[in-house]
C-alpha positions as semicolon CSV with decimal commas, in nm:
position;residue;x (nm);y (nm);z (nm)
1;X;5,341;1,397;-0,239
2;X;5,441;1,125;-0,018
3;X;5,685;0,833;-0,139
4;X;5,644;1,045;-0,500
5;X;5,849;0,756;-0,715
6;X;6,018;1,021;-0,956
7;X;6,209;1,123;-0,664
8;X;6,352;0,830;-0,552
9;X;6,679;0,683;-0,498
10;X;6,668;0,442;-0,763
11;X;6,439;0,624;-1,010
12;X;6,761;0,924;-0,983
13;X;7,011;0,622;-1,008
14;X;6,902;0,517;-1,311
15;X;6,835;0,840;-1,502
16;X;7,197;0,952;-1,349
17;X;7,331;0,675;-1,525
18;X;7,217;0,720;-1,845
19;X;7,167;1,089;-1,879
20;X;7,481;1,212;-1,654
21;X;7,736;0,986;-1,625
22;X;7,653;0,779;-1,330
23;X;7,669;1,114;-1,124
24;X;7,507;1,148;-0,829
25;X;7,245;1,476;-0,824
26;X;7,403;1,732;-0,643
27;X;7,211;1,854;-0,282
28;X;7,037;2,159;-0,156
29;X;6,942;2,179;0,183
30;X;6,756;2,493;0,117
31;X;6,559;2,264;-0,199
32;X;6,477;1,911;-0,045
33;X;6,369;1,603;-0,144
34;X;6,515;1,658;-0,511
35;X;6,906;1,639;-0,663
36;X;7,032;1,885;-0,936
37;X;7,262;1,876;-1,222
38;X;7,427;2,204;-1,303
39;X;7,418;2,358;-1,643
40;X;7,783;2,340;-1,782
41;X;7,831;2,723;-1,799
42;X;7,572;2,912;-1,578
43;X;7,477;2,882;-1,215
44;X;7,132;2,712;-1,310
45;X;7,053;2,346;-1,182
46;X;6,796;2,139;-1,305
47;X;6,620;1,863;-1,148
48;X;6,721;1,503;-1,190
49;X;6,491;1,340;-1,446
50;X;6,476;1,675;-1,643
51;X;6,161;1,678;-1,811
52;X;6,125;1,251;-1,825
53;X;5,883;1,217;-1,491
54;X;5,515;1,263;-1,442
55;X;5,518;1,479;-1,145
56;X;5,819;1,655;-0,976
57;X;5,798;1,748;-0,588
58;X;6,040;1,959;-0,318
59;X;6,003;2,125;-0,011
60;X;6,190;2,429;0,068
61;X;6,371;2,510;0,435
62;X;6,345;2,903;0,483
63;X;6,634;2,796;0,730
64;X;6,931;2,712;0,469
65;X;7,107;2,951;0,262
66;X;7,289;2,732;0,018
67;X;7,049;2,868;-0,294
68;X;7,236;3,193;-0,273
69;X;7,377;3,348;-0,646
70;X;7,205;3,058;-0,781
71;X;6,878;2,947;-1,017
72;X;6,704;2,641;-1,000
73;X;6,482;2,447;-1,225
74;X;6,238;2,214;-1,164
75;X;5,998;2,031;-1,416
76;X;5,683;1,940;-1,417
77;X;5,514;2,050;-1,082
78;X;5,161;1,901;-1,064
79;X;4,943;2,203;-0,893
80;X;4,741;1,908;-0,714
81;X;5,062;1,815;-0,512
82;X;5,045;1,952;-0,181
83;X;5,401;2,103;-0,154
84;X;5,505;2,320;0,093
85;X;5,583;2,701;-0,023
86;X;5,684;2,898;0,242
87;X;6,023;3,038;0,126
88;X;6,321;3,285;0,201
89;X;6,217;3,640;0,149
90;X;6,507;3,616;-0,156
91;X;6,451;3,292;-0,284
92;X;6,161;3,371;-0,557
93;X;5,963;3,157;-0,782
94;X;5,809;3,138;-1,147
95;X;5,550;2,950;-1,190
96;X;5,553;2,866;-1,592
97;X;5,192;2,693;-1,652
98;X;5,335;2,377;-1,930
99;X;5,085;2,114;-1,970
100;X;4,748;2,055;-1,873
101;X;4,696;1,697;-1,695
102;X;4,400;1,524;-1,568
103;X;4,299;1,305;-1,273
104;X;4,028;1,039;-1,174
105;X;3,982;1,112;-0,780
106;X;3,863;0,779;-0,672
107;X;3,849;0,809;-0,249
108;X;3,462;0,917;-0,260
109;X;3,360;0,576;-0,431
110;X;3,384;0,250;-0,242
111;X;3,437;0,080;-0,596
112;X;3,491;0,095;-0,941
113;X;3,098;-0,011;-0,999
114;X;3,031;0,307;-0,808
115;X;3,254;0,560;-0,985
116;X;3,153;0,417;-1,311
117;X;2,784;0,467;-1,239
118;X;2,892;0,834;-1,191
119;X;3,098;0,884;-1,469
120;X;2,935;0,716;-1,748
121;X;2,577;0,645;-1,860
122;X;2,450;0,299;-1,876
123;X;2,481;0,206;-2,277
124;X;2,886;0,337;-2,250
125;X;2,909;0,118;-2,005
126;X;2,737;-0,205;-2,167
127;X;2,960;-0,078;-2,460
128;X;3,263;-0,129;-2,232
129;X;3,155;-0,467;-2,120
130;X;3,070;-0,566;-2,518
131;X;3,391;-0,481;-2,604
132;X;3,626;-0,682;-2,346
133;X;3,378;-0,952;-2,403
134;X;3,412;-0,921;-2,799
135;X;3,737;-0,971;-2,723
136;X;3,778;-1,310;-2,506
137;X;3,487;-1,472;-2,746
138;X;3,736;-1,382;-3,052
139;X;4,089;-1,463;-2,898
140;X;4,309;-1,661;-2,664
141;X;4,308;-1,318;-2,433
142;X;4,506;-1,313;-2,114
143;X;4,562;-1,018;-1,875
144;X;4,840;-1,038;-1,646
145;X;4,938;-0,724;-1,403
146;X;5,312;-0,730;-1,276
147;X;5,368;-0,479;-0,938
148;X;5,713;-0,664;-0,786
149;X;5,997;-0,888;-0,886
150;X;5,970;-1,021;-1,250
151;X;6,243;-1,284;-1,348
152;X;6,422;-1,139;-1,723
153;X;6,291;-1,372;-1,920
154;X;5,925;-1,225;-1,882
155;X;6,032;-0,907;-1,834
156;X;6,208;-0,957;-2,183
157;X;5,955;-1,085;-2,368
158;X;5,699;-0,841;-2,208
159;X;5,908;-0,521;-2,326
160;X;6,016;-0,673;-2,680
161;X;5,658;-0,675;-2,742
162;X;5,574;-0,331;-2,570
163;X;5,866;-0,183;-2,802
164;X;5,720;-0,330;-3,106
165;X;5,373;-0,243;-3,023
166;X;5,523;0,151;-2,982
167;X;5,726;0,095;-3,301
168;X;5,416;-0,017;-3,515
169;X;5,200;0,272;-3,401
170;X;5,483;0,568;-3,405
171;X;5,565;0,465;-3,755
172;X;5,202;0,441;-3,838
173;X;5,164;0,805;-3,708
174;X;5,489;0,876;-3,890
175;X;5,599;1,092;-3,561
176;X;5,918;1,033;-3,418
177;X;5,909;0,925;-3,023
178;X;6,125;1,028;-2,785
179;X;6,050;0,685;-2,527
180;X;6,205;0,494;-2,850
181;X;6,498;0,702;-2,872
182;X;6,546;0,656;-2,515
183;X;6,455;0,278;-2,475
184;X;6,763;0,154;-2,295
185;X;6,699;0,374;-2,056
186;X;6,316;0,299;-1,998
187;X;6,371;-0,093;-1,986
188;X;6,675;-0,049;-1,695
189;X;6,434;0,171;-1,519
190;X;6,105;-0,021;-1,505
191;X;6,267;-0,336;-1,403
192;X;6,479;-0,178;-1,063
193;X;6,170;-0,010;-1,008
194;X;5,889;-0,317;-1,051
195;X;6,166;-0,444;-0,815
196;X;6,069;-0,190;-0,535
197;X;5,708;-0,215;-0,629
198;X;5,708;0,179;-0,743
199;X;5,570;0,092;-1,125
200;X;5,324;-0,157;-1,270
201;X;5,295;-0,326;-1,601
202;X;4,985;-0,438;-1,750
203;X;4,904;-0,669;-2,059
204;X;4,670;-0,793;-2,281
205;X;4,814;-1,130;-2,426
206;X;4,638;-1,291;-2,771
207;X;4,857;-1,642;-2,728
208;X;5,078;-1,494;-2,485
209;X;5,172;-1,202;-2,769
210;X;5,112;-0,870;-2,621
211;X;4,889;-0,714;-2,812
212;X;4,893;-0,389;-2,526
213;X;5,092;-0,308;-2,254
214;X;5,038;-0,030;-2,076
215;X;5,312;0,137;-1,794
216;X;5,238;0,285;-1,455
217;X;5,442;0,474;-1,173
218;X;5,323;0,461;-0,809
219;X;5,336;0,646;-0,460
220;X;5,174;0,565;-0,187
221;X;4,815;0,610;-0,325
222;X;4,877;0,764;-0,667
223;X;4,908;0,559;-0,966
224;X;5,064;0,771;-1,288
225;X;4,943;0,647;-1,591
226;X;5,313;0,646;-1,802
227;X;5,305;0,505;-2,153
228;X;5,075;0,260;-2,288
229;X;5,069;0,104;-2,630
230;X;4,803;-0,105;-2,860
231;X;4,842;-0,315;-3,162
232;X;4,618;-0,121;-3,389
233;X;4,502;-0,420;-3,603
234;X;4,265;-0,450;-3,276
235;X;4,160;-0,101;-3,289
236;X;3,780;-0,203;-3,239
237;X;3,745;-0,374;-2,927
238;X;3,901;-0,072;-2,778
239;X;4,198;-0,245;-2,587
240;X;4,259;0,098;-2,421
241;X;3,936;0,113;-2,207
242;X;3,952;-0,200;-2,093
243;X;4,311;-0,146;-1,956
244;X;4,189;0,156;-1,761
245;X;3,880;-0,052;-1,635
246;X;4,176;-0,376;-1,486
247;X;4,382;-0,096;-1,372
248;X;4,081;0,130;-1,192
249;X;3,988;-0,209;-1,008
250;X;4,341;-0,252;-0,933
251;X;4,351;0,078;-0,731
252;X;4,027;0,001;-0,571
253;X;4,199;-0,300;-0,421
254;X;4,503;-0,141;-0,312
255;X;4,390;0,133;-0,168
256;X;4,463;0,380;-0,462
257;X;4,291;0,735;-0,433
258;X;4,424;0,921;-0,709
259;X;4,440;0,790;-1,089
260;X;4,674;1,032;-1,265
261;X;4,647;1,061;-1,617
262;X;4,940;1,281;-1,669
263;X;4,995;1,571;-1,903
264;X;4,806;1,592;-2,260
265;X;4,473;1,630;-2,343
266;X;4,293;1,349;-2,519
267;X;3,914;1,238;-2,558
268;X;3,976;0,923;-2,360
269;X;4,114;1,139;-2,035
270;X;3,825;1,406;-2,037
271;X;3,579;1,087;-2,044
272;X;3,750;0,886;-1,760
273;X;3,837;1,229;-1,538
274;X;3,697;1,413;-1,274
275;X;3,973;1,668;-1,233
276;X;4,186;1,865;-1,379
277;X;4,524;2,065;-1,347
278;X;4,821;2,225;-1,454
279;X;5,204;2,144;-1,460
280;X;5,386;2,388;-1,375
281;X;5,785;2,477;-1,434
282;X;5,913;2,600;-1,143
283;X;6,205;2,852;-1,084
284;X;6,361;2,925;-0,797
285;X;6,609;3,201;-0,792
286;X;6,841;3,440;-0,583
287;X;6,679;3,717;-0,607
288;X;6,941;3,910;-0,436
289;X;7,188;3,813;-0,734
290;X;7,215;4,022;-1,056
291;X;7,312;3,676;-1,242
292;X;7,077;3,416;-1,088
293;X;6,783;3,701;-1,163
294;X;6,822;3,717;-1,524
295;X;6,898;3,306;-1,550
296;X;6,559;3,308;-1,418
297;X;6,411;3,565;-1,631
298;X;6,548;3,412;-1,898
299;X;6,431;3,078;-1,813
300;X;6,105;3,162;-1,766
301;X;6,050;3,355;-2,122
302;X;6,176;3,022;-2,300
303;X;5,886;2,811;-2,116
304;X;5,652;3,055;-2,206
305;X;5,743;3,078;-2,582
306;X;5,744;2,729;-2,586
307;X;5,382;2,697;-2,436
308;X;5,284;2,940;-2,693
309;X;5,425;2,729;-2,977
310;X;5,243;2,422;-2,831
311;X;4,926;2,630;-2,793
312;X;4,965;2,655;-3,194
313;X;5,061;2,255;-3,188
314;X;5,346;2,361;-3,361
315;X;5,502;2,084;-3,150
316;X;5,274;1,832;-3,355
317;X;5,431;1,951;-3,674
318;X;5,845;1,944;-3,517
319;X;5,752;1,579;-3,467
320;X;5,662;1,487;-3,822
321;X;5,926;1,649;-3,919
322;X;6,192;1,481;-3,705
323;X;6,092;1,146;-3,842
324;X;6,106;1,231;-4,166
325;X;6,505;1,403;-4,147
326;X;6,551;1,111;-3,934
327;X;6,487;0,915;-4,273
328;X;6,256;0,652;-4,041
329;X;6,038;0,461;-4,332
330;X;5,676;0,375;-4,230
331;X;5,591;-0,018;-4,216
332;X;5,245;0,044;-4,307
333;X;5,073;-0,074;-4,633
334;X;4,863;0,203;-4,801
335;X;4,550;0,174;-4,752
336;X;4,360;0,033;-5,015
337;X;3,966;0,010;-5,092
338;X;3,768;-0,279;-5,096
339;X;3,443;-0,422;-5,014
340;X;3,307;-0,733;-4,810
341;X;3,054;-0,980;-5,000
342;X;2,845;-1,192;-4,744
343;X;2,829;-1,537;-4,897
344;X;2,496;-1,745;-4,788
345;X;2,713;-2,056;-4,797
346;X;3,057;-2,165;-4,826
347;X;3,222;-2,148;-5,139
348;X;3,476;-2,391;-5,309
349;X;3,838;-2,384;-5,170
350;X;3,934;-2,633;-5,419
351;X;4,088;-2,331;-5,602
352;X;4,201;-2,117;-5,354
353;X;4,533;-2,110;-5,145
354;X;4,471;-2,160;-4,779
355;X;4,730;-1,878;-4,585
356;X;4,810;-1,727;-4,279
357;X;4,746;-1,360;-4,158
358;X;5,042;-1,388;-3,933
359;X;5,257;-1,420;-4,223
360;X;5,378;-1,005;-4,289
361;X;5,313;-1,062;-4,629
362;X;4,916;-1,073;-4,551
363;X;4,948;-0,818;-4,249
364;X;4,723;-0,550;-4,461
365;X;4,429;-0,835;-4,391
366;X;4,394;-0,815;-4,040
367;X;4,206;-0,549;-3,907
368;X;4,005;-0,633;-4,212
369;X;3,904;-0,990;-4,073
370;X;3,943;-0,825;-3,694
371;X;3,685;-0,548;-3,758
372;X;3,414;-0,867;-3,929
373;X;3,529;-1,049;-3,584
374;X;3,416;-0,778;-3,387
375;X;3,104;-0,723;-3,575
376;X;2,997;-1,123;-3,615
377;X;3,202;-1,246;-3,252
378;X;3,362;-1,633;-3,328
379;X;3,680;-1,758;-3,220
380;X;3,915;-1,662;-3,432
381;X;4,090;-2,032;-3,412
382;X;3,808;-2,191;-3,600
383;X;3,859;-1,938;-3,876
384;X;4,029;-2,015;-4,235
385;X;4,115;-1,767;-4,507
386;X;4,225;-1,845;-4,887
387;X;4,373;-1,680;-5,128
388;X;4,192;-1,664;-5,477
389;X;4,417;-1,723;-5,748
390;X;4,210;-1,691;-6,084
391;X;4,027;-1,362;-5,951
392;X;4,060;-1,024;-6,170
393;X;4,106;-0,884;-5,822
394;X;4,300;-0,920;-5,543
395;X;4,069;-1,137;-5,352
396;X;4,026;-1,327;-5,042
397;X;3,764;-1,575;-4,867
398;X;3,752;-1,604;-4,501
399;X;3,543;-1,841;-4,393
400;X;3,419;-1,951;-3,982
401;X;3,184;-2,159;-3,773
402;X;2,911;-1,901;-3,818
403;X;3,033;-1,665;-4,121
404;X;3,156;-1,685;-4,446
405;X;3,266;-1,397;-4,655
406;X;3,495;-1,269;-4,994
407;X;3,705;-0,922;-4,912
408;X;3,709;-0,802;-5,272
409;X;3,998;-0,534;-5,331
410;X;3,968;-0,221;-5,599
């Protein structure tokens, strides 16, 4: 993996300084390309950025000696990386399969047109195309892509709204998140590295509020798809294809081969992949010492019991259950039933209360009135929804250019 981002100087400087005290990884000449920390009591070292990158890569120099009496780990091994595995006849390695990832390889089209056309029949991709322009005929949309220096005002404003937009749909899930625990970190380490042109942000802007903003690492020709978060009151116009689709013609323009999807297996990723693979937790150990041996051994039973456990997505119910010891409180409004009346003509506002769905206290009518936009496309701008006062019911009339309706609730 050449230039692999997780790996470099600043990318270590920043996780050093959050997760180690500033520390500088510690060197192997018989282990290159990667620094170490060393477990507080046993000779084990694990890789800078622990388990918090999307790819980890080394190179090994049968040559050095340094490993001996000693165990290393490294995270995350992608088997697509080409790495280079010749080693000392005492240095082993495991090889604990983790996570299964997935990959779009893009070199054998000439453009995203042409990998489309072979990835997805013609109605998915009209869908695709209804969608984004669903979108733009409904709201002030803007997409904006930053890949270099970003002055911290944007950059501010860009990842307020990305942490809200991952607040809003954690709590929704009610699953605690470990990129929100760890925010400080993330927004240090995006900016140094949109500095150095080694990550990329993408957004979708409704009035220049990010309604999705999406994260990605890069090499040389890889682009790792990192985190990426939607404001689920637009759940219908599928905001999440459409980022793949600006980011897929991004690569095609800059000479991207390989679209990385990372580890976890989701619908989305099996429909927009070609290839799969496996990351792997590697450990190296001394095989000539009694100590580093069973470290290893040891090492390398944990990984496997906790594969196991995810195999029975008992890691799906640990989550829950953090966020509920955690005492986090959902900001979600139950759900509640109702139906939609189509009115032939417009009724009389005389007695109704105009309001405004941006107002929290009318939140729960959003992707009520978003779901009718995508369904009957206007601008959302010429739209006007009331309040009705004297109904039995909690009621509402929303009312456009080309549709007029009453939500009636149970």
């Amino acid at each position: 993996m050449k230039n692999n981002p997780f790996v470099s100087r600043t990318f270590t400087a920043v996780w050093s300084k959050h997760f180690n005290a500033s520390k500088q990884g510690l060197i192997f000449k018989s282990i290159a390309n990667v620094g170490f920390v060393k477990n507080s009591v046993f000779p084990l070292y694990y890789n800078v950025g622990k388990n918090i990158t999307n790819g980890m890569s080394y190179s090994v120099d049968v040559e050095e000696k340094d490993f001996k009496g000693k165990a290393f780990l490294i995270h995350d091994v992608p088997t697509y990386f080409d790495l280079k595995t010749q080693r000392p006849s005492s240095l082993k390695c495991f090889k604990i399969p983790q996570y299964k990832g997935f990959l779009a390889e893009l070199n054998a089209f000439e453009s995203y047109d042409a990998f489309a056309k072979s990835q997805f029949k013609s109605n998915t991709r009209y869908k695709f195309r209804r969608n984004q322009e669903r979108l733009e005929a409904c709201f002030d949309i803007t997409y904006s892509i930053y890949n270099e220096s970003i002055d911290t005002e944007t950059y501010s404003v860009i990842m307020n709204g990305f942490k809200a937009l991952l607040t809003k749909r954690f709590n929704t899930l009610q699953k605690d998140n470990d990129i929100l625990e760890t925010w400080e970190y993330y927004y240090d380490l995006i900016f140094h590295m949109l500095q150095e042109k080694r990550a990329l942000l993408i957004t979708i802007s409704n009035k220049d509020k990010p309604i999705g903003v999406s994260l990605s690492f890069l090499s040389d020709t890889t682009m790792f798809y990192a985190i990426t978060s939607f404001d689920t009151d637009y759940y219908r116009f599928n905001l999440g294809h459409t980022t793949i689709i600006k980011l897929f013609h991004w690569c095609f323009e800059n000479g991207y081969t390989i679209y990385d999807f990372s580890k976890g297996e989701y619908e989305y990723k099996n429909r927009w992949t070609n290839n799969a693979y496996t990351y792997e937790n590697h450990v190296l150990y001394d095989s000539t010492s009694i100590i580093a041996s069973a470290i290893a051994k040891f090492i390398k039973t944990k990984y496997a019991f906790k594969q196991y456990l995810r195999d029975k997505n008992v890691n799906e119910k640990y989550v829950k259950l953090k966020f509920v010891l955690k005492g986090k409180k959902t900001e979600t409004v139950a759900r509640r039933k109702y139906v939609i009346e189509k009115l032939e003509a417009h009724a009389d506002v005389n007695a109704m209360q105009l309001i405004d769905i941006e107002n929290k206290t009318y939140a729960f009518l959003k992707p009520i009135i978003f779901d009718e936009l995508y369904k009957n496309p206007e601008a959302i701008s010429g739209l006007c929804v009331y309040e009705i006062k004297d109904s039995s019911k909690d009621s509402y009339y929303v009312v456009g250019e080309k549709s007029s309706y009453m939500v009636l609730f149970d």
